[in-house]
Residue frames as qw, qx, qy, qz and C-alpha x, y, z in Angstrom:
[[0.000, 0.887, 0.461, 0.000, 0.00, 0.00, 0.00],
 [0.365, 0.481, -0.138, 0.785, 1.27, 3.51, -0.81],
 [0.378, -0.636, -0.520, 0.427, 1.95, 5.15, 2.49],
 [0.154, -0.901, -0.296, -0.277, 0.66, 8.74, 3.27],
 [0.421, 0.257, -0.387, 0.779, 2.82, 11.00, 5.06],
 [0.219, -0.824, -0.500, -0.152, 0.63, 13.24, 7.56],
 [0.553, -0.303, -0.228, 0.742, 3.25, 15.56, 8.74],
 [0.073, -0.372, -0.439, -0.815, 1.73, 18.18, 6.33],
 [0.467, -0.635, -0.498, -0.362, -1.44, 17.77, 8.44],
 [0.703, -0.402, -0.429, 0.400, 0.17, 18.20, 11.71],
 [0.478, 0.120, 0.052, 0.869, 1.96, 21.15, 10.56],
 [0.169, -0.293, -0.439, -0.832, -1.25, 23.11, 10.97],
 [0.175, -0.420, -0.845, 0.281, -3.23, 21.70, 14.42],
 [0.146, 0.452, 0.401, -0.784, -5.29, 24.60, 14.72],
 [0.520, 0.444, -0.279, -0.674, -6.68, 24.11, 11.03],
 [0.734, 0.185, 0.635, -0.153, -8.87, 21.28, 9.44],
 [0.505, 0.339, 0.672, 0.422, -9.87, 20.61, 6.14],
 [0.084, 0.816, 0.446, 0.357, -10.79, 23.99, 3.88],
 [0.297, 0.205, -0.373, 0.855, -8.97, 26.29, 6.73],
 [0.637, -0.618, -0.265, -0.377, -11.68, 25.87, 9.33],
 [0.289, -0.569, 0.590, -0.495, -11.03, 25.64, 12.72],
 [0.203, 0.199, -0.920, 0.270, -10.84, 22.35, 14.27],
 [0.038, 0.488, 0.737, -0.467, -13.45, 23.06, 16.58],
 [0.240, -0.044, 0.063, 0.968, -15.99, 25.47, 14.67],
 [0.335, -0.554, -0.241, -0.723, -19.30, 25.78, 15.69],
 [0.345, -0.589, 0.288, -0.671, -20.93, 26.27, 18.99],
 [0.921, -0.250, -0.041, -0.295, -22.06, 22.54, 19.35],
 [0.689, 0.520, -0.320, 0.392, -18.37, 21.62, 18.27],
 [0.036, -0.592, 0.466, -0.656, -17.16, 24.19, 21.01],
 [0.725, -0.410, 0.181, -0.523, -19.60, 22.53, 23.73],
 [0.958, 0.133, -0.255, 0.024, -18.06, 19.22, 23.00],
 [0.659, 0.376, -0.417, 0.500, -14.62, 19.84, 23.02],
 [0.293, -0.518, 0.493, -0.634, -14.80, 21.76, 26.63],
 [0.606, -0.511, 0.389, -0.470, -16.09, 19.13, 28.00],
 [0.981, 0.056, -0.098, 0.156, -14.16, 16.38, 27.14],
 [0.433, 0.617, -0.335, 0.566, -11.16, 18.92, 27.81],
 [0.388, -0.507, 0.464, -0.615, -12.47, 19.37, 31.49],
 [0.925, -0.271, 0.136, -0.228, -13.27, 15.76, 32.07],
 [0.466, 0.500, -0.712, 0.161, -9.77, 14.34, 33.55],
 [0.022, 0.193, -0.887, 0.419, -11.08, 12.66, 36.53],
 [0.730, 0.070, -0.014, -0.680, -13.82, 10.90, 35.63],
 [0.886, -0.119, 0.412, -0.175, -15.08, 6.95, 35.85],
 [0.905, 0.406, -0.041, -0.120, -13.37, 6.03, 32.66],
 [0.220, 0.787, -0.471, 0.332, -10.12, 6.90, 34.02],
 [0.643, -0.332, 0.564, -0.397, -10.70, 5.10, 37.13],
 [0.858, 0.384, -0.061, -0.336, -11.77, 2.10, 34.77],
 [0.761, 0.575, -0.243, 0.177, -8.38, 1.85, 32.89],
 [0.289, -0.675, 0.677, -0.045, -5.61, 2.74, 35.68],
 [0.742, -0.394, 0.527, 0.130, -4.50, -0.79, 35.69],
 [0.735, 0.241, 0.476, 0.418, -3.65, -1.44, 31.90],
 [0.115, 0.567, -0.242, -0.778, -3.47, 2.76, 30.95],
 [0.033, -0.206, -0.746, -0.633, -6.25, 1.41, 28.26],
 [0.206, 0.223, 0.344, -0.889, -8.51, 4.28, 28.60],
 [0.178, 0.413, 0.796, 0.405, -12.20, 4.13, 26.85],
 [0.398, 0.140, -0.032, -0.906, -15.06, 6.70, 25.82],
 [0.583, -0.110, -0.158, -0.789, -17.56, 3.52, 25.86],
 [0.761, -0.194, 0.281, -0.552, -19.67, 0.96, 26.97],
 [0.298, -0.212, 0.929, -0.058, -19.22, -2.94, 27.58],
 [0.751, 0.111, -0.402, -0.513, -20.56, -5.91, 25.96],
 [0.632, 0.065, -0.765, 0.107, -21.07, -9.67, 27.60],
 [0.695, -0.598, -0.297, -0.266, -22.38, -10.67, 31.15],
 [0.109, 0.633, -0.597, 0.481, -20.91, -11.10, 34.67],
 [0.315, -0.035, -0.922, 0.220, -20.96, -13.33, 37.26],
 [0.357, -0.314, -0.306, -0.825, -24.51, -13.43, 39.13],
 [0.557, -0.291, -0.721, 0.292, -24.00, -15.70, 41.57],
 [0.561, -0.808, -0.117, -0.140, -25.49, -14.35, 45.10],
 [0.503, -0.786, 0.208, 0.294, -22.54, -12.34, 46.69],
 [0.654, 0.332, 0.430, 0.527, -20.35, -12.32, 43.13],
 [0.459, 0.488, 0.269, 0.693, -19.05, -8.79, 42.51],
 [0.359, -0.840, -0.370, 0.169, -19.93, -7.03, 45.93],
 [0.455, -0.585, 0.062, 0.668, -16.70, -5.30, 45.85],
 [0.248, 0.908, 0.048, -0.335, -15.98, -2.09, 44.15],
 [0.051, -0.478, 0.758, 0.440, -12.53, -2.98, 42.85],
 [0.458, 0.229, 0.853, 0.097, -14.28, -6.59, 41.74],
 [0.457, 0.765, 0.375, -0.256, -17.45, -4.43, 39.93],
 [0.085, -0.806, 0.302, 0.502, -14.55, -2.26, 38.51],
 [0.437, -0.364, 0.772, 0.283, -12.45, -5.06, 36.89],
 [0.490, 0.366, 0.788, -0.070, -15.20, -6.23, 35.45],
 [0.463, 0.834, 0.249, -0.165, -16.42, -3.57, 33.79],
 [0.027, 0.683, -0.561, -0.467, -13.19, -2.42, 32.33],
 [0.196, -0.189, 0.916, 0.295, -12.96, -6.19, 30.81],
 [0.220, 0.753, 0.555, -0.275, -16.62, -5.40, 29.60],
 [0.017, -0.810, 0.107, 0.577, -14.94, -2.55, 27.96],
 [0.173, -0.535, 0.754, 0.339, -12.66, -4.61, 26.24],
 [0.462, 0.261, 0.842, 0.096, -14.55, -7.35, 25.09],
 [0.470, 0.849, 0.154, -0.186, -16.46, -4.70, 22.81],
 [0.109, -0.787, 0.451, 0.406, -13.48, -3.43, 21.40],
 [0.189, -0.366, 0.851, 0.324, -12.22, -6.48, 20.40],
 [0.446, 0.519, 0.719, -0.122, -15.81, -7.85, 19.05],
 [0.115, 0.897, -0.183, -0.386, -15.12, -4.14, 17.07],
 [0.216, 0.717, -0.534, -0.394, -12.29, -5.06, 15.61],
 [0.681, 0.129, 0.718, 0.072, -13.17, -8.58, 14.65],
 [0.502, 0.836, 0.126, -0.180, -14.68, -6.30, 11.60],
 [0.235, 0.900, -0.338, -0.141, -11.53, -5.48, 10.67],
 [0.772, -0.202, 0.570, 0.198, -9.62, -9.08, 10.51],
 [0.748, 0.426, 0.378, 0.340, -7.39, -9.54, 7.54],
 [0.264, 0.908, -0.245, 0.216, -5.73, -6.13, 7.89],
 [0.896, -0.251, -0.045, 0.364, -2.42, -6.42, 9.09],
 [0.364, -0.564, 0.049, 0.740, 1.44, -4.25, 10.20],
 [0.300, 0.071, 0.384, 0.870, 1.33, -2.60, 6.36],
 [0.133, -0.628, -0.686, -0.341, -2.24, -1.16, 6.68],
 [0.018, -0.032, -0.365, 0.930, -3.72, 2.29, 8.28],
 [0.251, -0.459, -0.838, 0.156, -6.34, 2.55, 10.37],
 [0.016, 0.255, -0.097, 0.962, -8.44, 5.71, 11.04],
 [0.219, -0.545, -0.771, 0.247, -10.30, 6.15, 14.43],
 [0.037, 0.455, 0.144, 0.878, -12.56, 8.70, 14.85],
 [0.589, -0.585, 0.060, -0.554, -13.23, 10.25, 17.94],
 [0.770, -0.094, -0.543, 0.323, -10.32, 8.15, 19.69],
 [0.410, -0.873, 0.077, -0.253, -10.61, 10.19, 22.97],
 [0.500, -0.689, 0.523, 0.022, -7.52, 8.96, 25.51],
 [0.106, 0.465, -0.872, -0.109, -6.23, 5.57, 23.00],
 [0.735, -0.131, 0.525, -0.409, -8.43, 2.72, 24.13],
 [0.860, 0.320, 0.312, -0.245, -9.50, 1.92, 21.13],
 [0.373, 0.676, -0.612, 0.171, -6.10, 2.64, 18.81],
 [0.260, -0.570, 0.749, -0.214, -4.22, 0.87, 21.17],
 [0.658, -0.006, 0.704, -0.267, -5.94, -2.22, 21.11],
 [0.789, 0.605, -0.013, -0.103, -6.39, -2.19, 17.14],
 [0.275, 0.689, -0.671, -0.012, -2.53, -1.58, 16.72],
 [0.462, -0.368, 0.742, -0.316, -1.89, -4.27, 19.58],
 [0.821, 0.185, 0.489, -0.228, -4.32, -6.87, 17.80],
 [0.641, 0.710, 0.216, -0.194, -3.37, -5.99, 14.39],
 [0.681, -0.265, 0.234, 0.641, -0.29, -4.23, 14.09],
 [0.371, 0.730, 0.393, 0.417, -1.32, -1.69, 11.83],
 [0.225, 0.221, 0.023, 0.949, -0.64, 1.92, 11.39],
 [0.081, -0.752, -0.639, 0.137, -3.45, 3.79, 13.75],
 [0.156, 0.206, -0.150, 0.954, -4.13, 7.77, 13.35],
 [0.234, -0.693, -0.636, 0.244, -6.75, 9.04, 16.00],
 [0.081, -0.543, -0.171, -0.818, -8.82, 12.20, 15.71],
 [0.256, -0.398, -0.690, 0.548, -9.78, 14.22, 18.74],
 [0.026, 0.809, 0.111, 0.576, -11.47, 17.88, 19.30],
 [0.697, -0.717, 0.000, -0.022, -9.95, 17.50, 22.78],
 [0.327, 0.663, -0.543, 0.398, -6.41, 18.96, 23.11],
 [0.501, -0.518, 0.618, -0.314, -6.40, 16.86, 26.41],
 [0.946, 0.312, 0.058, -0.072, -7.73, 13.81, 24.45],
 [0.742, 0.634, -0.132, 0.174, -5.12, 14.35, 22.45],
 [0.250, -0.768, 0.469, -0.358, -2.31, 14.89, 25.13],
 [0.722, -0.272, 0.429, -0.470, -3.20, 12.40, 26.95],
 [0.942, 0.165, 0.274, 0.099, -3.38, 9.28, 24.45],
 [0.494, 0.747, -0.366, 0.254, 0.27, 11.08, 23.05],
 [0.010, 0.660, -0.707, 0.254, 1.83, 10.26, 26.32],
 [0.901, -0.143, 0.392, -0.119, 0.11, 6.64, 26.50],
 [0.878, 0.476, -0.051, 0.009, 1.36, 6.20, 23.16],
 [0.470, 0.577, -0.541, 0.392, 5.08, 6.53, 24.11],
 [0.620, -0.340, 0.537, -0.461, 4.45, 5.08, 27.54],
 [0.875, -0.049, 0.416, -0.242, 3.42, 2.15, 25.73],
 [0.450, -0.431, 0.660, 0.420, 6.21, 2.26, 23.47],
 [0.525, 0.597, 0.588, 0.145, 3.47, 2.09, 19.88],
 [0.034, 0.809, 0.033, -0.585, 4.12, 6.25, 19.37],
 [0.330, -0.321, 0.565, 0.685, 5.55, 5.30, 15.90],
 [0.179, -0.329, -0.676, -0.635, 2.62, 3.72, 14.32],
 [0.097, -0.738, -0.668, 0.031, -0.20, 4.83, 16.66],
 [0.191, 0.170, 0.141, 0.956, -0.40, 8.75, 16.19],
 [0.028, 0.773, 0.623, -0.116, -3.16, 11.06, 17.24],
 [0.161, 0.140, 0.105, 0.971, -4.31, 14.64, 16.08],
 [0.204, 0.536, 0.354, -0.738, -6.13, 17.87, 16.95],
 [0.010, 0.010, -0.695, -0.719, -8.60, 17.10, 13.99],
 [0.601, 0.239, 0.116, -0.754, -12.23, 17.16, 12.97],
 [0.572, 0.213, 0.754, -0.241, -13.71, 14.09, 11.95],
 [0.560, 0.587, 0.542, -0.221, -15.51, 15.68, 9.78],
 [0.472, 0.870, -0.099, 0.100, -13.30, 17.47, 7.98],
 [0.813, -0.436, 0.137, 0.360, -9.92, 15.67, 8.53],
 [0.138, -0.854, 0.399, 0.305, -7.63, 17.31, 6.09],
 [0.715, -0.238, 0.656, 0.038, -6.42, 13.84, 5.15],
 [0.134, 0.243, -0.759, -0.589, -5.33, 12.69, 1.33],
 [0.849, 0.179, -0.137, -0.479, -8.10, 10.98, -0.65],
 [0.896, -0.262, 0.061, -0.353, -7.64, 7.63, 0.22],
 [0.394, 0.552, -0.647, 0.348, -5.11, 7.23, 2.21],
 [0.570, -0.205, 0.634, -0.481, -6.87, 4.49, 4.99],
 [0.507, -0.084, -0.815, -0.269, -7.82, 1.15, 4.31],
 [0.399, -0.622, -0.635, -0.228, -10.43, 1.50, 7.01],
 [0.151, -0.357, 0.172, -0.906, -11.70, 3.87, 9.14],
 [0.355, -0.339, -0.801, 0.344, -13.52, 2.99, 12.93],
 [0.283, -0.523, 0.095, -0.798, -15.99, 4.75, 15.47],
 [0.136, -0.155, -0.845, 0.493, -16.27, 3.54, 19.06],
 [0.209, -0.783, -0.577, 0.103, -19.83, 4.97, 19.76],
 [0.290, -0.236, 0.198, 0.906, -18.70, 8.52, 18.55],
 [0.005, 0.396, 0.568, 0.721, -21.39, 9.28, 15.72],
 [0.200, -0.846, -0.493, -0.039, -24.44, 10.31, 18.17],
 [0.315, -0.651, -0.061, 0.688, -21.90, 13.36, 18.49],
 [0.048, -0.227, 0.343, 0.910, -22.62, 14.46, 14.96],
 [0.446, 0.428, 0.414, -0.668, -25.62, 15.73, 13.87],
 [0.689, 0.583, -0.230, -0.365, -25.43, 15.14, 9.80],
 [0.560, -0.313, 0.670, 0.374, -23.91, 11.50, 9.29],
 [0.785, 0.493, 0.176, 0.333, -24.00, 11.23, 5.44],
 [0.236, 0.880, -0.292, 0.290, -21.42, 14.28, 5.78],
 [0.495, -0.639, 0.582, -0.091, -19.47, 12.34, 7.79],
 [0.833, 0.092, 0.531, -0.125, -19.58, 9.44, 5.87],
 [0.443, 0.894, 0.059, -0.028, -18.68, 11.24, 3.14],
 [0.071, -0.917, 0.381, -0.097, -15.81, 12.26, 4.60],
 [0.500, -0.543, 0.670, 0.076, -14.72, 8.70, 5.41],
 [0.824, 0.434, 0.361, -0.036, -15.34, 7.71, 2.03],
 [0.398, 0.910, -0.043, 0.105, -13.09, 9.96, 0.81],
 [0.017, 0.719, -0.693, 0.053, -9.88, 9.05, 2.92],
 [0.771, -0.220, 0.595, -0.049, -10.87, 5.14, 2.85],
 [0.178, 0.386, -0.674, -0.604, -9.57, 3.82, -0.42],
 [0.756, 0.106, -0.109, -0.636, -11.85, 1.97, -2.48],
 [0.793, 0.037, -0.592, 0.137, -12.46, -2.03, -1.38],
 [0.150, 0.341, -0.675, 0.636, -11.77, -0.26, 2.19],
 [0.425, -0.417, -0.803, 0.023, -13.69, -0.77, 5.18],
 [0.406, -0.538, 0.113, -0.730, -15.96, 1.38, 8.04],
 [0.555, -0.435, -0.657, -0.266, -16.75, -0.01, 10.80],
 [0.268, -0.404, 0.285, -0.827, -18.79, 1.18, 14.07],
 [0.283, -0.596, -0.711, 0.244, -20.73, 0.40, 17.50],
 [0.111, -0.263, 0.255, -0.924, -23.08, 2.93, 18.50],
 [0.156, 0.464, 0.685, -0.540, -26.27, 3.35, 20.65],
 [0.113, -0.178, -0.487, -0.848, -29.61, 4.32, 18.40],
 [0.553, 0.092, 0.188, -0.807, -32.67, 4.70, 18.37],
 [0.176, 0.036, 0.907, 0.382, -34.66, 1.71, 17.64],
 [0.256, 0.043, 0.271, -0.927, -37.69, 2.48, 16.38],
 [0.566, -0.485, -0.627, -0.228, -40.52, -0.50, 17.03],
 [0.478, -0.305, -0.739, 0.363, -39.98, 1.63, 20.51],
 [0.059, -0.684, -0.587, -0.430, -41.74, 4.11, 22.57],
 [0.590, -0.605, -0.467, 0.260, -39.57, 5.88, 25.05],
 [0.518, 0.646, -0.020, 0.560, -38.65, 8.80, 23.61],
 [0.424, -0.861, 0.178, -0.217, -38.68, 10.58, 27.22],
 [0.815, -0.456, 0.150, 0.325, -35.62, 7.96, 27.92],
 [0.810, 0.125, 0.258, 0.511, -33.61, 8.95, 24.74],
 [0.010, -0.872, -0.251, -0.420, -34.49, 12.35, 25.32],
 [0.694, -0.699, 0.164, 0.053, -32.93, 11.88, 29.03],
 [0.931, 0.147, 0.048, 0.331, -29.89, 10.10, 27.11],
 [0.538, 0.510, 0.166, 0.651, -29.07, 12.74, 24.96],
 [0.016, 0.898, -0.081, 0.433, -28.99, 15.53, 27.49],
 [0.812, -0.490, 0.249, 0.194, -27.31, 13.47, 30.09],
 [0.711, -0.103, 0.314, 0.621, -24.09, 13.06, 27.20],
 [0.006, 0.719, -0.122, -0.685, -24.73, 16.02, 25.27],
 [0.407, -0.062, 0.861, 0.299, -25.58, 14.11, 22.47],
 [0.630, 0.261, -0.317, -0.660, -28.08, 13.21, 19.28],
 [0.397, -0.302, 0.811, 0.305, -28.69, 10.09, 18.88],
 [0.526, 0.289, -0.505, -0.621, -29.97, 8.37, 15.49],
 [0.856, 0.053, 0.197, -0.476, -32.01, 5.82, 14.27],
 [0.718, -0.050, 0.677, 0.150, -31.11, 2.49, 12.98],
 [0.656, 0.557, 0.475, 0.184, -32.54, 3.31, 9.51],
 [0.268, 0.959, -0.080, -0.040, -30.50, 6.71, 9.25],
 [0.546, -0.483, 0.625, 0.279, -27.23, 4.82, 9.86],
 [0.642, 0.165, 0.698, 0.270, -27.79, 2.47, 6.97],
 [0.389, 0.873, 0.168, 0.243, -29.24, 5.54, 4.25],
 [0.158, 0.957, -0.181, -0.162, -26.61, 7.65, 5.12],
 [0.503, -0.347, 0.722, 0.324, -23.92, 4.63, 4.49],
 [0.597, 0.540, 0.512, 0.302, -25.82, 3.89, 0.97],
 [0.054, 0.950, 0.248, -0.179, -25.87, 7.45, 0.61],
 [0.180, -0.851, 0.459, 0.179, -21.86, 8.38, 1.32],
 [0.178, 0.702, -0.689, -0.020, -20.23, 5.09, -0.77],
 [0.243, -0.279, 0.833, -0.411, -20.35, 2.78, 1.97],
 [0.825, -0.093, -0.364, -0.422, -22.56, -0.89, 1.38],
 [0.434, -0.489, 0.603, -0.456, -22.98, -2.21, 4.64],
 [0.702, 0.108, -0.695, -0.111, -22.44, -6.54, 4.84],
 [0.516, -0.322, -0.752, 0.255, -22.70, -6.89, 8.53],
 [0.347, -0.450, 0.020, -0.823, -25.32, -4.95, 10.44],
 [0.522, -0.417, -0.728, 0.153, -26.04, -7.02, 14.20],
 [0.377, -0.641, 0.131, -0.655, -28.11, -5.36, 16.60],
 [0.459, 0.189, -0.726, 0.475, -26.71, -6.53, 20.59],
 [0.162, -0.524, 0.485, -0.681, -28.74, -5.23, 23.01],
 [0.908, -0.328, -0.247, -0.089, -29.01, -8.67, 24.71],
 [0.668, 0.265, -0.185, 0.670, -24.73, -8.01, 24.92],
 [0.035, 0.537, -0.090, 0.838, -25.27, -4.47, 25.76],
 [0.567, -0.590, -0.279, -0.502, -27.45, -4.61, 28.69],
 [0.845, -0.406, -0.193, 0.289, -25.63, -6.44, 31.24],
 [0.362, 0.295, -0.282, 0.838, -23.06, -3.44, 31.63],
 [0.189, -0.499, 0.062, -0.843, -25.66, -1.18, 32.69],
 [0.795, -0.464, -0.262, -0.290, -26.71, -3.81, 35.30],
 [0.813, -0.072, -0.333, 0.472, -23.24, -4.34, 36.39],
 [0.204, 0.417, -0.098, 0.881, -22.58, -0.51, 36.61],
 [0.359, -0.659, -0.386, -0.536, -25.39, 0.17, 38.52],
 [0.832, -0.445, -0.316, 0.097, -24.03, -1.54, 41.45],
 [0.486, 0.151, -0.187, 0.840, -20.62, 0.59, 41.28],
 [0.382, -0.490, -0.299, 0.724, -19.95, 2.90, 44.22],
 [0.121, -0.400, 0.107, 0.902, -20.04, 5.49, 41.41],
 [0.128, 0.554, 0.720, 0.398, -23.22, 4.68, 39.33],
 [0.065, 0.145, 0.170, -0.973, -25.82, 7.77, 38.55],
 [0.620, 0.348, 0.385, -0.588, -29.05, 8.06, 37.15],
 [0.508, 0.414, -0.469, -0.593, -27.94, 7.32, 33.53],
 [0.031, -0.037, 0.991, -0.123, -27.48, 3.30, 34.33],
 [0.312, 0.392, 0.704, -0.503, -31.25, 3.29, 34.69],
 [0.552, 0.627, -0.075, -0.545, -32.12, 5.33, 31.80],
 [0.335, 0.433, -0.716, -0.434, -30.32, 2.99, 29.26],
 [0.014, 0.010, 0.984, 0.177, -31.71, -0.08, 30.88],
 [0.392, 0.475, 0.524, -0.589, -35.41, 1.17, 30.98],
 [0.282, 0.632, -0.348, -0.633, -34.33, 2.08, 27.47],
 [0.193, 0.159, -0.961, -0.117, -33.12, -1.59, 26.42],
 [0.128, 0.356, 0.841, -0.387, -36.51, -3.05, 28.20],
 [0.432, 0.710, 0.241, -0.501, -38.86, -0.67, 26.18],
 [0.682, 0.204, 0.536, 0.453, -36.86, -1.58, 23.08],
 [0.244, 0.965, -0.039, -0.090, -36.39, 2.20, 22.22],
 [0.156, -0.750, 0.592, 0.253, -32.43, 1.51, 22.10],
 [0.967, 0.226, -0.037, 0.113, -30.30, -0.70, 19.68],
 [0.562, -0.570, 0.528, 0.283, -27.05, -1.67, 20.23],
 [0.830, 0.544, 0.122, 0.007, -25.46, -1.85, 16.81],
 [0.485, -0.664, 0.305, 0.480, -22.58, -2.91, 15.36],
 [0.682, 0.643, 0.310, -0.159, -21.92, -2.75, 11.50],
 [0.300, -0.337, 0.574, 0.683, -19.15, -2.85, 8.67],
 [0.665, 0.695, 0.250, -0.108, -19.25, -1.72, 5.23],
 [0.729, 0.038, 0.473, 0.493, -17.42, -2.03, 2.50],
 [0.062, 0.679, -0.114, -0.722, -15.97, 1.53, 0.50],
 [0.625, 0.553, 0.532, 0.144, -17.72, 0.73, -2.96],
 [0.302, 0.949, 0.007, -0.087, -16.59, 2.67, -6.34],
 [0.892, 0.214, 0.051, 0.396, -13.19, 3.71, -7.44]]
């Protein structure tokens, strides 16, 4: 594969694609503060033991035995390895790439998910943040953990990365997209730096909609500052942008048992409740989904 330099792009962190700003409307702004002010927060707490930080949610069950997980470090453990197991269920999608290949995450807050793709794979990773801590932060895991050659992160926009016309053979989101409000323009965008015959693939939370709680996903989205979308606007705005999706599974039998495991942590709030009232009223889907970058 011809490799891409990005030093060009780097040269420039305070500009995106088009000489926008990075960060450049208000919702944009609202984002990036508060992922800049959140350094001591559960997900941190989460990762201390392996410095493999995440920005989302677990998949797979936990022990239920009576008295099984009473302790806070125990509840902890768990969920971090909950963390993981998504990830790596994530990047199943992406088998068959391998050390000559580059990966673009979007929205890779602290490394979690980079880290673990390089680690599995071996590939070239470049993570996008709007968080100059984000972006700190998973720079001094990445030479902590000794990857800093091929795992790379930048102050970048998603949506407007800057990035050569296809210069990825596949491009990721951890549960990132319910932070943008127009995905075929995103999509768009990762059509354009995946080369063609590349790959997408995502997990997010959606809307599903044989449900009827909009007052929970209403609760969701102002609890994370968020949007989320529907099942059916995922899939049009992948036909839409390039992208012909070949594996679309909806989890939230997987998905559910976090928020039951979380609940019990020393540091649970109200949201733990809203997602599983949410998952029980079938208003949420847990999706995870690859397509293929169609065209030439």
């Amino acid at each position: 594969m011809r490799k891409v330099s990005l030093d060009s792009v780097e040269a420039q962190p305070s500009e995106s694609a088009g000489g926008r700003a990075v960060v450049d409307t208000a919702y944009e702004r609202e984002v990036a503060r508060m992922y800049d002010e959140k350094q001591d927060d559960f997900n941190l707490l989460l990762g201390k033991e392996t410095n493999l930080v995440h920005h989302h949610f677990g998949i797979g069950d936990f022990d239920r035995t009576p008295g099984a997980l009473q302790d806070e470090a125990a509840v902890q453990r768990r969920l971090h390895e909950l963390e993981n197991a998504q990830t790596e269920r994530l990047l199943d999608l992406l088998d068959g790439l391998g050390p000559e290949h580059r990966v673009f995450d979007g929205g890779s807050g602290r490394g979690g998910t980079a880290f673990m793709a390089h680690e599995r794979l071996g590939c070239f990773v470049d993570g996008a943040t709007i968080s100059r801590y984000q972006r700190g932060f998973a720079e001094r895991s990445a030479r902590e953990r000794g990857c800093d050659a091929k795992v790379r992160f930048h102050y970048m926009n998603m949506l407007r990365t800057g990035l050569p016309r296809a210069s990825m053979d596949a491009a990721l989101t951890n549960e990132v997209t319910m932070y943008v409000s127009d995905l075929t323009a995103l999509f768009r965008e990762f059509s354009r730096i995946v080369r063609p015959g590349g790959r997408y693939v995502f997990a997010t939370w959606a809307v599903d909609e044989s449900g009827s709680a909009d007052d929970v996903i209403a609760a969701i989205d102002r609890h994370y500052a968020c949007t989320m979308h529907t099942r059916g606007a995922y899939l049009r705005a992948l036909l839409d942008s390039g992208f012909v999706p070949y594996h679309v599974a909806q989890m939230d039998d997987d998905a559910l048992p976090y928020w039951e495991l979380r609940r019990r942590s020393e540091h649970s709030d109200t949201i733990e409740q809203l997602f599983i009232d949410g998952y029980h009223a079938s208003s949420i889907a847990y999706l995870m989904v690859a397509a293929e970058r169609t065209g030439t």
